[in-house]
BAKELO-363798 format. One record per residue (C-alpha): residue number from 1; residue in three letters; chain; x, y negated, z negated. Coordinates in nm, 2 decimals, decimal comma. Each point is the difference from the previous one (the first is absolute). Example, Ala and Ser with C-alpha at 12.3 -4.5 7.8 and 13.67 -1.06 7.14 Angstrom:
! residues 2
nr;rest;kette;px;py;pz
1;ALA;A;1,23;0,45;-0,78
2;SER;A;0,14;-0,34;0,07
! end
This chain:
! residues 453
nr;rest;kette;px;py;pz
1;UNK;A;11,42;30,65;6,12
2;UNK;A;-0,37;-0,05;0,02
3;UNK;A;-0,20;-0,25;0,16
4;UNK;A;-0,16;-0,27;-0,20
5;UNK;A;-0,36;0,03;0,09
6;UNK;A;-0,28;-0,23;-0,08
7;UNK;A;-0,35;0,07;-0,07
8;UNK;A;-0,27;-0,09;0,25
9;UNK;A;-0,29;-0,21;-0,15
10;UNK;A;0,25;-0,10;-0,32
11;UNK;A;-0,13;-0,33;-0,16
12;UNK;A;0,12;-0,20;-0,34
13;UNK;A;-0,19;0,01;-0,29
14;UNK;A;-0,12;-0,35;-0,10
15;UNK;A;0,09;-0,05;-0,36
16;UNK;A;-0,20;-0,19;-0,25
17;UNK;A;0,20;-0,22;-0,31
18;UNK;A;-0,09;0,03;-0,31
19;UNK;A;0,07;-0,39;-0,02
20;UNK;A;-0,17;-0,09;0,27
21;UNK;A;-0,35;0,18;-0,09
22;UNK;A;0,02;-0,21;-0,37
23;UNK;A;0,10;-0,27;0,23
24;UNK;A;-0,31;0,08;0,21
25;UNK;A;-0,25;0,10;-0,31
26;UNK;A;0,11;-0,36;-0,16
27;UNK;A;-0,10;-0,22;0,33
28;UNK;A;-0,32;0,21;0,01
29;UNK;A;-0,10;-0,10;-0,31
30;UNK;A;0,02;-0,37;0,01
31;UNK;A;-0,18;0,03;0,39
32;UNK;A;0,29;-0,17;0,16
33;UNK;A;-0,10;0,13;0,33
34;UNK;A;-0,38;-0,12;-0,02
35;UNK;A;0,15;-0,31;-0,17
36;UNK;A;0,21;-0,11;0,29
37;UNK;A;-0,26;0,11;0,27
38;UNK;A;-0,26;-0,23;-0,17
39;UNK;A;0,24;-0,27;0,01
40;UNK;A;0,17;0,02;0,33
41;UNK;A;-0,14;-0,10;0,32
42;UNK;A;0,02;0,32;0,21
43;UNK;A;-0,21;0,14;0,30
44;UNK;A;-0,02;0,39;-0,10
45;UNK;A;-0,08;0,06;0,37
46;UNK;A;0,31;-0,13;0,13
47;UNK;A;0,23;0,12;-0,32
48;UNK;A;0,14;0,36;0,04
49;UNK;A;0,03;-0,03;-0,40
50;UNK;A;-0,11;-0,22;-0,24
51;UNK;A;0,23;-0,28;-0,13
52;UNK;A;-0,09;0,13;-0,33
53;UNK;A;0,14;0,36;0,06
54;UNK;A;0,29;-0,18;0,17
55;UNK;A;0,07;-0,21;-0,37
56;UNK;A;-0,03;0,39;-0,17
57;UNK;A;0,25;0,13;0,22
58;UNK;A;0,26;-0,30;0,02
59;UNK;A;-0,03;0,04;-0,44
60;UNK;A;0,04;0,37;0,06
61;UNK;A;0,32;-0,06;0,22
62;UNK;A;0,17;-0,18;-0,30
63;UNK;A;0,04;0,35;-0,18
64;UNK;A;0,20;0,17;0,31
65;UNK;A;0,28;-0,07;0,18
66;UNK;A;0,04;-0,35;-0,07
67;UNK;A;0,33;0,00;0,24
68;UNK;A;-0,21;0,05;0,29
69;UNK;A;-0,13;-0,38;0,08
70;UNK;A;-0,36;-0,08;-0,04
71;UNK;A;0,01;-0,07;0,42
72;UNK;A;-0,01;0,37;0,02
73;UNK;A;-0,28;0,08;-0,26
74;UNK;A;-0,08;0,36;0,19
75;UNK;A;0,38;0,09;-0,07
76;UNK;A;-0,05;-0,05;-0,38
77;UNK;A;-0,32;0,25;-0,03
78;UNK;A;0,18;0,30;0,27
79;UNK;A;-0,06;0,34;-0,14
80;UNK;A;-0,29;-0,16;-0,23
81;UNK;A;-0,35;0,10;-0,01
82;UNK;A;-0,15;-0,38;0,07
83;UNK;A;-0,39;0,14;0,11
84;UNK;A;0,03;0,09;-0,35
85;UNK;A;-0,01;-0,36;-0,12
86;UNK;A;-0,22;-0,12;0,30
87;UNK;A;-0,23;0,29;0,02
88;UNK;A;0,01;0,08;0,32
89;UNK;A;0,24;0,13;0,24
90;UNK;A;-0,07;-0,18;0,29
91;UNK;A;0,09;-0,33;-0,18
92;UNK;A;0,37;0,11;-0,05
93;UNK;A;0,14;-0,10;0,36
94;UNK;A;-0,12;-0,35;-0,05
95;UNK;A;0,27;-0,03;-0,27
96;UNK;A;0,28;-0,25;0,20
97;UNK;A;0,16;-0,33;-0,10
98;UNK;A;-0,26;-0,15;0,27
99;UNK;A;-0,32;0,08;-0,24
100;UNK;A;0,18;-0,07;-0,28
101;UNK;A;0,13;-0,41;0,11
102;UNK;A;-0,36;-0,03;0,11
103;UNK;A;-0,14;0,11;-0,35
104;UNK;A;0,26;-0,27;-0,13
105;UNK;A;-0,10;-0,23;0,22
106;UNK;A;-0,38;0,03;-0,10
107;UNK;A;0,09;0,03;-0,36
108;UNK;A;0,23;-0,34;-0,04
109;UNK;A;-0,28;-0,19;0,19
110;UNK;A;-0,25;0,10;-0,31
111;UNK;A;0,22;-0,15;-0,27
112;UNK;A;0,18;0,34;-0,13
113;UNK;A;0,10;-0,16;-0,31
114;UNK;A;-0,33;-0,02;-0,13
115;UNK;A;-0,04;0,35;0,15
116;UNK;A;0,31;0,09;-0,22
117;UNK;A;-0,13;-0,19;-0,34
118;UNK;A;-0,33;0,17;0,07
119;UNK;A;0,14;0,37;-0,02
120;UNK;A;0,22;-0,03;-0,23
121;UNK;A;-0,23;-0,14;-0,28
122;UNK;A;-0,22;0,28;0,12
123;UNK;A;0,25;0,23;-0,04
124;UNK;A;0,09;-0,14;-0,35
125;UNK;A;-0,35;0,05;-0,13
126;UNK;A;-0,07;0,32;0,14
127;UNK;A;0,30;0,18;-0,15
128;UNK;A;-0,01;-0,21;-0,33
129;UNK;A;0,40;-0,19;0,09
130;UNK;A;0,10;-0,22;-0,34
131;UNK;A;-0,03;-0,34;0,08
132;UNK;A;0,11;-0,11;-0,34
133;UNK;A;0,29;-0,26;0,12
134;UNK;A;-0,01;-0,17;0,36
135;UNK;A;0,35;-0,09;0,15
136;UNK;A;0,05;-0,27;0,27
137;UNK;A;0,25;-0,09;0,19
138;UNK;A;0,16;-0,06;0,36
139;UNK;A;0,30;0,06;0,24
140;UNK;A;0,09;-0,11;0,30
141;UNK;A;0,05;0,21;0,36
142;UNK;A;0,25;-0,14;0,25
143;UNK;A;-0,03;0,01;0,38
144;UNK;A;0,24;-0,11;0,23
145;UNK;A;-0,07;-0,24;0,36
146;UNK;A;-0,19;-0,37;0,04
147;UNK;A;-0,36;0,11;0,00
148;UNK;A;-0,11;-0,26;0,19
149;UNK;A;-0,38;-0,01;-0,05
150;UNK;A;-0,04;-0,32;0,27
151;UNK;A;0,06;0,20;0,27
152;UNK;A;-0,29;0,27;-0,11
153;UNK;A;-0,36;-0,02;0,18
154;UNK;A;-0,17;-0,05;-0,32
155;UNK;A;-0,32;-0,20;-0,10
156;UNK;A;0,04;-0,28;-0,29
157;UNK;A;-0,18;0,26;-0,19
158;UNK;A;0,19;0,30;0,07
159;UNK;A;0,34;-0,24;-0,05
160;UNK;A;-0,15;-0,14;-0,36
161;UNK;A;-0,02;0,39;-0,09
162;UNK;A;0,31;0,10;0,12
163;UNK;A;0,25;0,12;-0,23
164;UNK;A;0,35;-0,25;0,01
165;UNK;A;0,31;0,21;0,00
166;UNK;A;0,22;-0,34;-0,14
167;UNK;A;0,27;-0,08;-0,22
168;UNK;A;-0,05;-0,02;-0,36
169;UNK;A;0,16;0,16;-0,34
170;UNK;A;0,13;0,33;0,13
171;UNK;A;-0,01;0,25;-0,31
172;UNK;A;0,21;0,22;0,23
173;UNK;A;0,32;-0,18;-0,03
174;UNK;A;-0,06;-0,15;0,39
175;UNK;A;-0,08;-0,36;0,03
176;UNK;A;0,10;-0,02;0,33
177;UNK;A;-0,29;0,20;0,12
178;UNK;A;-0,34;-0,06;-0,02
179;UNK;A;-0,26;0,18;-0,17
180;UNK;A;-0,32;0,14;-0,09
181;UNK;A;-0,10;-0,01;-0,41
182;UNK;A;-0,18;0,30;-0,11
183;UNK;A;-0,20;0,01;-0,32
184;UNK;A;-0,11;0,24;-0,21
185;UNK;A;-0,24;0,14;-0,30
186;UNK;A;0,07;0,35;-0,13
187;UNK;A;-0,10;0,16;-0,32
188;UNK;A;0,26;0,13;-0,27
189;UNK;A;0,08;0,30;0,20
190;UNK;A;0,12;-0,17;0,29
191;UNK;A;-0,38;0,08;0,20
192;UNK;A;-0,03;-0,33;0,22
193;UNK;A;-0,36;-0,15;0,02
194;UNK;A;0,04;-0,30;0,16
195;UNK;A;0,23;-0,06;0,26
196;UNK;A;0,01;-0,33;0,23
197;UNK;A;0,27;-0,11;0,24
198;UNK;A;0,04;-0,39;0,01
199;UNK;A;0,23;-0,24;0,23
200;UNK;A;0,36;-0,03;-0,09
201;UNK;A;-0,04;-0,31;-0,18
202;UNK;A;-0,25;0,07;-0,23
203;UNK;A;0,11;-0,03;-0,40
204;UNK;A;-0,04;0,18;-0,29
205;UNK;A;-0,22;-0,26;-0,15
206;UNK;A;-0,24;0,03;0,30
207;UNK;A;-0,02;0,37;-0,02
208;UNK;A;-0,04;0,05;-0,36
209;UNK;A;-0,33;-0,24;0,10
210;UNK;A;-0,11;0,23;0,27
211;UNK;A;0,05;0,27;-0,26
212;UNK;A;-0,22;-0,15;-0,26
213;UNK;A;-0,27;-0,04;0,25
214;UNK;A;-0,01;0,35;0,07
215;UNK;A;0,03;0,17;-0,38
216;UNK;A;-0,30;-0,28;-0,05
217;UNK;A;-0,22;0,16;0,26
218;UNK;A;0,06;0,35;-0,08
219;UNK;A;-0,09;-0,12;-0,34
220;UNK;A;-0,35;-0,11;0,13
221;UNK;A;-0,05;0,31;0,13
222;UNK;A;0,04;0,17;-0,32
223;UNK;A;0,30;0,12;0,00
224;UNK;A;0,20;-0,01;-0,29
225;UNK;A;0,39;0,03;-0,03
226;UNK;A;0,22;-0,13;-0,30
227;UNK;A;0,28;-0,18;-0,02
228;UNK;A;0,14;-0,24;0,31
229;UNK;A;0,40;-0,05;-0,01
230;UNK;A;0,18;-0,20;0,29
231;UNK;A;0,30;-0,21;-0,01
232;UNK;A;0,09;-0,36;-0,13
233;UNK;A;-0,17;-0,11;0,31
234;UNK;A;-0,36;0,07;-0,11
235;UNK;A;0,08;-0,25;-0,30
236;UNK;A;-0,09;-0,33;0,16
237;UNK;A;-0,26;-0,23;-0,17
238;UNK;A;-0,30;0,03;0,26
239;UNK;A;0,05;0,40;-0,02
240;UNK;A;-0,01;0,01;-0,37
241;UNK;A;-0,27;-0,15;-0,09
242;UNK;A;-0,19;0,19;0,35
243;UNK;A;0,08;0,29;-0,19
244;UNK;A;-0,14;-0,10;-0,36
245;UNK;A;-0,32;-0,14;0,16
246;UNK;A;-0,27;0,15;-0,29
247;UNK;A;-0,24;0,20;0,28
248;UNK;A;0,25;0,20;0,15
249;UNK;A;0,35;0,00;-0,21
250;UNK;A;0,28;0,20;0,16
251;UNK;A;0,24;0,14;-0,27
252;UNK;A;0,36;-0,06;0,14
253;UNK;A;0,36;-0,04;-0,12
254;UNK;A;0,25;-0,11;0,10
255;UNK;A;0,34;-0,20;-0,04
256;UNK;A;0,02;-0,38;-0,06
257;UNK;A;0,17;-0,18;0,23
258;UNK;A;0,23;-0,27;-0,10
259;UNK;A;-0,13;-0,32;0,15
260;UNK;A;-0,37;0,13;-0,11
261;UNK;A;-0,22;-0,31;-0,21
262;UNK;A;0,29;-0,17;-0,11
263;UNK;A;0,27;0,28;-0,06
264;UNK;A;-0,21;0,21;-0,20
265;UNK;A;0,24;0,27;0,03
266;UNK;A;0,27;-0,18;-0,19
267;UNK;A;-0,21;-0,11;-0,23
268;UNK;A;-0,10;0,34;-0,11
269;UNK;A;0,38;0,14;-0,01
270;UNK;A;0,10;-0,32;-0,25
271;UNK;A;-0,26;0,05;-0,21
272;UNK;A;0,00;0,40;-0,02
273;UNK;A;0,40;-0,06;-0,11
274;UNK;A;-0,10;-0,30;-0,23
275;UNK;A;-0,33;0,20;-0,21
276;UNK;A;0,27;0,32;0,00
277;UNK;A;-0,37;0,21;0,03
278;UNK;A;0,20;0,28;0,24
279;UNK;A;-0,20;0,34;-0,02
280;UNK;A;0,24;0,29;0,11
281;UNK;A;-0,17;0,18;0,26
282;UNK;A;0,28;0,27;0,10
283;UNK;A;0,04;0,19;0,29
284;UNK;A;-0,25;0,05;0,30
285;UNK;A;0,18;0,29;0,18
286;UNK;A;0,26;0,25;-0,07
287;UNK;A;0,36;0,00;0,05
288;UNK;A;0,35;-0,12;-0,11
289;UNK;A;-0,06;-0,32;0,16
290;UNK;A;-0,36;-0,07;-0,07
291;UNK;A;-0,05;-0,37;-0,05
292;UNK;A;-0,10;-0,08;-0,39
293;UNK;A;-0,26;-0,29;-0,04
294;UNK;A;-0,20;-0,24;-0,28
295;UNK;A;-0,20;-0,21;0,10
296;UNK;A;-0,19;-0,30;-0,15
297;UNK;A;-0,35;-0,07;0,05
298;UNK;A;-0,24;-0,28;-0,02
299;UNK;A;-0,32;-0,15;0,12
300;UNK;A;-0,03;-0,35;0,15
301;UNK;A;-0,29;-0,15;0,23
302;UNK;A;0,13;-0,04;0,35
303;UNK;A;-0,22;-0,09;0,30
304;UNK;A;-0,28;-0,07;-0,24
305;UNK;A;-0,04;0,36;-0,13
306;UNK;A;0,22;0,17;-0,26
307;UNK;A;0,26;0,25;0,10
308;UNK;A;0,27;0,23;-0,15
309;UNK;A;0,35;-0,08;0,00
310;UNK;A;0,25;0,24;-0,07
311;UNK;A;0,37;-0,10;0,01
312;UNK;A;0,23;0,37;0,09
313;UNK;A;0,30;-0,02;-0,08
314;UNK;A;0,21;0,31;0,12
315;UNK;A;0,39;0,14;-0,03
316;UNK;A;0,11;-0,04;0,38
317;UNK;A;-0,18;-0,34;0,02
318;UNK;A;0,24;-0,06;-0,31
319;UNK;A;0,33;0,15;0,15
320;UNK;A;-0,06;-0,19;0,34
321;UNK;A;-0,02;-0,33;-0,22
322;UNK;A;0,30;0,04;-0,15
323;UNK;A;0,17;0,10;0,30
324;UNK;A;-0,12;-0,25;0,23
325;UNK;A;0,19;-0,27;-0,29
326;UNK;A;0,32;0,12;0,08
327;UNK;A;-0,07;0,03;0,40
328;UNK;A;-0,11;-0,41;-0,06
329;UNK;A;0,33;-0,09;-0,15
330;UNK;A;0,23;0,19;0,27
331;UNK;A;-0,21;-0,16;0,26
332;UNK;A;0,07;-0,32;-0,17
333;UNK;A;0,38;0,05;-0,01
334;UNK;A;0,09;-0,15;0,37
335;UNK;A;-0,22;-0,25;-0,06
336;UNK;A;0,20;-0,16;-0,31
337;UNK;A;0,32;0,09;0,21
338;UNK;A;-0,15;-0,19;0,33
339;UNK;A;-0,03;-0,34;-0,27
340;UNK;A;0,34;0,04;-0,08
341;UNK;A;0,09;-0,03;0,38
342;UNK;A;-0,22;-0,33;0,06
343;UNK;A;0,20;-0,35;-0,02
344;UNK;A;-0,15;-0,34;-0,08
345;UNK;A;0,07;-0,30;0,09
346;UNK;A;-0,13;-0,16;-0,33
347;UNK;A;-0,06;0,15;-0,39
348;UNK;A;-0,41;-0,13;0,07
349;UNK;A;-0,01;0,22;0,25
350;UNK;A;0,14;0,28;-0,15
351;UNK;A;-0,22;0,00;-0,24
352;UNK;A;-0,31;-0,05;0,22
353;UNK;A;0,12;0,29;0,11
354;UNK;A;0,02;0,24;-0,27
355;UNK;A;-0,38;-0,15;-0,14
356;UNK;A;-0,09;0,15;0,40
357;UNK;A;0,14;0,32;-0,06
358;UNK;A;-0,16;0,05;-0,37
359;UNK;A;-0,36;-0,03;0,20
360;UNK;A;0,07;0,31;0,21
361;UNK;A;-0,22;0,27;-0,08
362;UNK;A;0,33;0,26;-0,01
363;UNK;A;0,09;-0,21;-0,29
364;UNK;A;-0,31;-0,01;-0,26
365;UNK;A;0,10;0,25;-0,23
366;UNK;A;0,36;-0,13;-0,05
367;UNK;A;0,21;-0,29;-0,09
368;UNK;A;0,29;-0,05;0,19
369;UNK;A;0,29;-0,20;-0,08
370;UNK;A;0,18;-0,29;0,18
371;UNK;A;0,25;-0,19;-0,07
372;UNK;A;0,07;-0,33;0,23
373;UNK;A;0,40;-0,04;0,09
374;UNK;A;0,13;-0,29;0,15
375;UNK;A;0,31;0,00;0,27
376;UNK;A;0,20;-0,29;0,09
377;UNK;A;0,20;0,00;0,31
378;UNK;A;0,23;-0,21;0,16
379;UNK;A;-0,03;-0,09;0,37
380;UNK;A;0,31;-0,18;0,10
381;UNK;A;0,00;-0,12;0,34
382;UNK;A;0,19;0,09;0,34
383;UNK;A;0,32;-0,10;0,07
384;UNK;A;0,30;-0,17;-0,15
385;UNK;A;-0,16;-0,17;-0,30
386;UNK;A;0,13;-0,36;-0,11
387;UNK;A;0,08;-0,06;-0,41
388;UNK;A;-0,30;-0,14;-0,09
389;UNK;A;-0,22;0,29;0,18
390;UNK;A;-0,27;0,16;-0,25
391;UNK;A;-0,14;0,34;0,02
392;UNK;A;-0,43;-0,03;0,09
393;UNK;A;-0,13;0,20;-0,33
394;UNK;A;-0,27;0,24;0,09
395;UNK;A;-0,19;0,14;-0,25
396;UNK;A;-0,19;0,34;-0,01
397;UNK;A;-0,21;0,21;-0,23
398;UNK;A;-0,04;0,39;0,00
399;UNK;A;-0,25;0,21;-0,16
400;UNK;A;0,17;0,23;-0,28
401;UNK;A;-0,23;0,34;-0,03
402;UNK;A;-0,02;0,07;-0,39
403;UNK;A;-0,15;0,27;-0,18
404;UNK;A;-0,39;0,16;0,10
405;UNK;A;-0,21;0,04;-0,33
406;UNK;A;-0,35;0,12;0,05
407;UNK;A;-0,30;-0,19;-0,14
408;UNK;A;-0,12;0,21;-0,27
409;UNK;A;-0,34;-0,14;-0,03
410;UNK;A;-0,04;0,06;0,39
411;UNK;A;0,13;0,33;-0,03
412;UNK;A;-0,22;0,12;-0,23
413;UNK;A;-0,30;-0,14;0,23
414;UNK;A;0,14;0,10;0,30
415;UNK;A;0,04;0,40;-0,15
416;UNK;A;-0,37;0,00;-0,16
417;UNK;A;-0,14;-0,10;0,32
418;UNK;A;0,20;0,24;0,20
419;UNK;A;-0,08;0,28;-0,20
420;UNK;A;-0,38;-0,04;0,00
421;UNK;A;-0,27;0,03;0,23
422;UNK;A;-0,35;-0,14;-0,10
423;UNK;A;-0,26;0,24;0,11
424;UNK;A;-0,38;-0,20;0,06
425;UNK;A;-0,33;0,19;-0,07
426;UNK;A;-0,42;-0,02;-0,08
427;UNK;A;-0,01;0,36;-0,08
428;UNK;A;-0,08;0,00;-0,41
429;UNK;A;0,19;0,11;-0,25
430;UNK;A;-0,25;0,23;-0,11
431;UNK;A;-0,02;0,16;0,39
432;UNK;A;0,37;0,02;0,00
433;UNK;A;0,27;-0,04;-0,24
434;UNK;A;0,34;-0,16;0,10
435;UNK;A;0,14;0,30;0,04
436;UNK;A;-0,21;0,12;0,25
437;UNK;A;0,00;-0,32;0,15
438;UNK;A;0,35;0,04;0,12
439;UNK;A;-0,07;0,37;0,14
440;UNK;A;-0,24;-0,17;0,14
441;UNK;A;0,20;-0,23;0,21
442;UNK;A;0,31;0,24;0,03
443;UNK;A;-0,23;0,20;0,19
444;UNK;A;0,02;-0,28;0,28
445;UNK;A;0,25;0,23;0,18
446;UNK;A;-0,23;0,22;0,10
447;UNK;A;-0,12;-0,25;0,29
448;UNK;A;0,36;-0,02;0,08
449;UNK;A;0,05;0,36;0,05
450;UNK;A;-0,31;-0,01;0,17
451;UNK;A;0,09;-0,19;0,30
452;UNK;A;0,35;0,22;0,04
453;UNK;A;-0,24;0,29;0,07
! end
């Protein structure tokens, strides 16, 4: 058999993406590089590359090999013609995980959020991205450990800017760990243009603040997007009326919360079921089990400033309702049978005691029945007992479980309010009919599927 023999002088050929040169032609474009030179302090005499061409690369790297770890950045470009994207050569053995922390480093001192809202509105206008519905939202990142920030070198002001890794309401399932809250903007195809990580105990309300802050500046600046859509946690009374302010309205909608200005959500359901106006509004996507809905709509003045109510009321909403009655009457079961157990002493406080149960909340939809019995025993004392020994009479009274009826008037409440949502919005009837209203807002998953990316 012959020898394997290998060339002299052999060398690979460096291949070139097709991804990575739109990646490349895209970021070249909006001037990323010059953008983050300008606004990173950097010494070019002491920087093999710029941090700017560093930023291009580490974007680049996110269309390779993304099982090879970011720690080994040259790994991810072997066999890939990088002076292509740096323009020279020489550059291309300065491409380590050493450059690349420094670049990060330099870039997280300069505020790279900013940097981040900056580009991406750039990017939005340049290439003409719909901006016709704005989603917020947040979730939450979990870390594990103490983080003990007191035992950091920090200055007061370094320690006021620091970002608390803390306990609050984990979206992940995990209270036990604490957190970091990430919010973010995106547009209706999921493209994020504001992103902003917050301490672990910051809530929604606060966000949704920070958020309206933001969409009012880049209002100032000219530019114009459509329709805002968060969740019930924008609806509080300072941010409504911050958003209906005449000089700079911010079309949103959203849904009503319950406790909102004196249960306006309830009010809305009782009197959509009461005025019988429903409006079928059918289907919103396709499928067997496509939810149906009609809605309700009406216009009040909340906050000072008139808005758009429109009660939905849809099929699973419905089905759950219905469901959940049943679920509510098992669950009550033991608790009739535990009454039946419980032995008193005197008939007053038996019946103190069923008035106490009647006030539980697992109760309110039903009438249970008791009926008070009364037990006499005899207690004859020890020993031989003389003629004219009598028996000490001892009298007890048991709780008799009768029949569970349902309260028809608070059933029928109880199933209109389950079955409806209340959806809150500025946007004009003539700028958007109901229907699209609630495409609209449907659409608020699209921040949600956002942040699984």
């Amino acid at each position: 058999m012959a020898k394997l023999q290998m060339k002299s002088g052999f060398t690979r050929k460096h291949k070139l993406p097709l991804i990575l040169t739109l990646v490349h032609s895209v970021m070249k474009q909006l001037g990323l590089v010059e953008y983050i030179n300008e606004n990173v302090s950097w010494d070019p005499s002491h920087w093999e590359m710029s941090p700017g061409d560093l930023a291009q690369l580490l974007v680049l790297s996110t269309f390779t090999d993304i099982r090879i770890p970011l720690t080994h950045l040259e790994d991810r470009f072997e066999g890939i013609d990088v002076s292509f994207f740096l323009g020279s050569a020489s550059k291309s053995a300065a491409v380590n995980s050493f450059n690349a922390g420094r670049a990060l480093e330099r870039i997280g001192e300069s505020d790279p959020e900013k940097m981040y809202q900056v580009m991406a509105l750039s990017a939005v206008k340049q290439a003409g991205i719909p901006t016709q519905r704005l989603h917020a939202d947040t979730t939450t990142v979990s870390f594990y450990g103490e983080y003990d920030t007191t035992k950091m070198n920090l200055t007061d002001e370094e320690r006021a800017e620091l970002l608390q890794i803390e306990c609050g309401y984990n979206k992940d399932g995990r209270p036990e760990c604490k957190q970091a809250v990430v919010g973010q903007i995106v547009n209706e195809t999921g493209i994020p243009i504001m992103q902003k990580i917050q301490d672990g105990s910051t809530p929604d309300v606060t966000w949704n603040a920070r958020a309206i802050d933001y969409l009012r500046e880049i209002q100032e600046k000219g530019f114009q997007y459509g329709v805002f859509v968060a969740d019930s946690k924008l609806v509080t009374h300072d941010l409504v009326t911050s958003m209906n302010t005449p000089e700079n309205r911010i079309p949103f909608v959203s849904r009503c919360p319950s406790n909102f200005e004196g249960k306006l959500e309830e009010r809305c359901i009782l009197r959509a079921y009461s005025e019988n106006s429903w409006k079928d509004m059918g289907r919103f996507h396709d499928g067997e089990k496509a939810a149906c809905y009609r809605g309700s709509c009406f216009r009040e003045e909340v906050c000072g400033a008139p808005v758009r109510l429109l009660v939905l009321e849809s099929s699973p909403l419905k089905e759950k309702a219905t469901a959940s009655l049943e679920k509510r009457r098992l669950e009550l079961e033991p608790e009739v049978r535990k009454m039946g157990k419980k032995v008193f002493m005197c008939q007053a406080d038996a019946e103190e005691e069923i008035r106490r149960f009647e006030k539980q909340p697992c109760v309110g939809l039903f009438q249970c029945q008791f009926s008070i019995e009364k037990e006499i025993k005899e207690k004859w004392p020890r020993g031989r007992r003389k003629a004219d020994t009598q028996p000490e009479i001892e009298e007890r009274y048991h709780l008799k479980p009768g029949e569970i009826t349902i309260n028809d008037r608070e059933r029928d409440k109880y199933l209109q309010k389950a079955s409806c949502i209340v959806l809150i919005s500025n946007v004009r009837e003539e700028e958007q009919g109901d229907a699209e209203l609630v495409r609209i807002y449907k659409g608020q998953q699209t921040v949600e599927n956002s942040f699984r990316c």
